[in-house]
FIKEDREN-935684 format. One line per 3 residues: number of its first residue (from 1); their letters; for each residue y, z, x of C-alpha. Coordinates in Angstrom, 1 decimal. Example, Ala and Ser with C-alpha at 12.3 -4.5 7.8 and 13.67 -1.06 7.14 Angstrom:
BEGIN
1> as> -4.5 7.8 12.3; -1.1 7.1 13.7 $
//
This chain:
BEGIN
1> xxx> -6.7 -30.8 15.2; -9.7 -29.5 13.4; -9.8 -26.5 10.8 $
4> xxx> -12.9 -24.4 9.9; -12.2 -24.1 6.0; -14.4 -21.3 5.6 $
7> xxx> -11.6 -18.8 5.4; -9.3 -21.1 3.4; -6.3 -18.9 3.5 $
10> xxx> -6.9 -18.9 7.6; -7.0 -22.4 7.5; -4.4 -22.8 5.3 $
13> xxx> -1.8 -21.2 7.2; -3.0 -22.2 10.4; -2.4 -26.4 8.7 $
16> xxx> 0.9 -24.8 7.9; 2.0 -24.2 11.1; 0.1 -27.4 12.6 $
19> xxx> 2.4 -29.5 10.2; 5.6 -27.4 11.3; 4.7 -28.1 15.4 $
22> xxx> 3.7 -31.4 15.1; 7.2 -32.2 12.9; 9.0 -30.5 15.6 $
25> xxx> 7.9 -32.2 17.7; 8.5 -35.9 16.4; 12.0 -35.3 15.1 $
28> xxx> 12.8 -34.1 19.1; 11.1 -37.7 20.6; 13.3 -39.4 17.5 $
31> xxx> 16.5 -37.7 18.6; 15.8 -38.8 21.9; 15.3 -42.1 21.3 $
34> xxx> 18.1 -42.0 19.2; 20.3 -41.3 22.1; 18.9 -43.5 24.2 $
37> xxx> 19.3 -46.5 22.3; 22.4 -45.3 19.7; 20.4 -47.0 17.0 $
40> xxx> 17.7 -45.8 14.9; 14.2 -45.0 15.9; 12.8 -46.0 13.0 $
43> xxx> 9.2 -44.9 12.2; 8.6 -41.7 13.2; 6.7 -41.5 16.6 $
46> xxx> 3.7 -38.9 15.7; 2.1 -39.0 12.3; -0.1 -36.2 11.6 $
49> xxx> -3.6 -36.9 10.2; -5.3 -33.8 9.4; -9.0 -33.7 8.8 $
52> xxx> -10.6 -30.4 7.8; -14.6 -31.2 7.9; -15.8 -27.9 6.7 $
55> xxx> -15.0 -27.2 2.8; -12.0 -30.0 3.0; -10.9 -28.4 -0.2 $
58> xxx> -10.3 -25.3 1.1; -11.6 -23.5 -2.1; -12.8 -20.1 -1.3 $
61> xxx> -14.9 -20.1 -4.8; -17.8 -21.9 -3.4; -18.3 -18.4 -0.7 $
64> xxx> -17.0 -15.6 -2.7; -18.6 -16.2 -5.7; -22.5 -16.0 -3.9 $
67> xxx> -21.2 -13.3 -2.2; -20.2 -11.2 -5.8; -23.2 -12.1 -7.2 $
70> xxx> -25.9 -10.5 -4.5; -23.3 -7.4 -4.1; -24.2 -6.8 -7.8 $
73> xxx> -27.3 -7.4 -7.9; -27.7 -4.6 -4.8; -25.5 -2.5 -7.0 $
76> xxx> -27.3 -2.3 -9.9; -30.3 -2.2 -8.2; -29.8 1.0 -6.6 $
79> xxx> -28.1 2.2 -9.9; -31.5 1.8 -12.0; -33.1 3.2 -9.0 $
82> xxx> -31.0 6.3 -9.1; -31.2 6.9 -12.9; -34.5 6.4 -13.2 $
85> xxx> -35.1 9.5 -10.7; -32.6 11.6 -12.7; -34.1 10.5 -15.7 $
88> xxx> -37.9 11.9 -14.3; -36.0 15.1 -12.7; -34.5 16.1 -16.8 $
91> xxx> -37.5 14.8 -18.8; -40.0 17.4 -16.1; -42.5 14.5 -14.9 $
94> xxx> -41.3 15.3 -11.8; -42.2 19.2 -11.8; -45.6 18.1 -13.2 $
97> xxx> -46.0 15.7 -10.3; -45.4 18.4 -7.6; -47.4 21.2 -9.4 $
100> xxx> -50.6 19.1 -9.3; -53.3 20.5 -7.3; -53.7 17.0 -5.4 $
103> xxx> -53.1 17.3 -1.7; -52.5 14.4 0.3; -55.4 12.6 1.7 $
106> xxx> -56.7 13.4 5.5; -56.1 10.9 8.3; -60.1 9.6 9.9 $
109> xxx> -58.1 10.4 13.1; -58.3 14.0 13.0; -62.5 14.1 13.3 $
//
């Protein structure tokens, strides 16, 4: 079985119930081969290897914390954005910007 570790708690739970099936699964061969031979089976029949090849520590750090870190920087940069305009709306540069008598210039297309 393979597990994508890039959602480690999805992968975690997923190896938990991999473990549980595969478990299952070998104690029902060993009671069967008990009964067949009234001895004991010895070894258990299935041995689960599990191999995770993406993030095989499961650590959910490595994606989250990238993740945080460009969320803020979006935050903040539409915060200093946003008080920066506020600050130009109380101050009156903003008036004094649309009172000018410049009009906007006139497209070549228009001739």
């Amino acid at each position: 079985m393979l597990f994508d570790g890039s959602d480690s708690n999805t992968a975690s739970i997923g190896l938990a119930y991999a473990r549980s099936i595969v478990q299952s699964f070998a104690s029902e061969i060993r009671g069967k081969a008990l009964n067949r031979a009234g001895r004991s089976a010895g070894a258990a029949p299935m041995e689960p290897r599990l191999r995770i090849w993406y993030n095989s520590q499961l650590k959910s750090k490595n994606y989250i914390v990238p993740g945080l870190i460009a969320l803020i920087l979006m935050i903040i940069g539409a915060l200093l954005t946003s008080l920066t305009l506020a600050r130009e709306w109380e101050m009156g540069t903003m008036e004094q910007l649309l009172s000018t008598p410049c009009a906007p210039p006139k497209s070549r297309s228009a001739k």
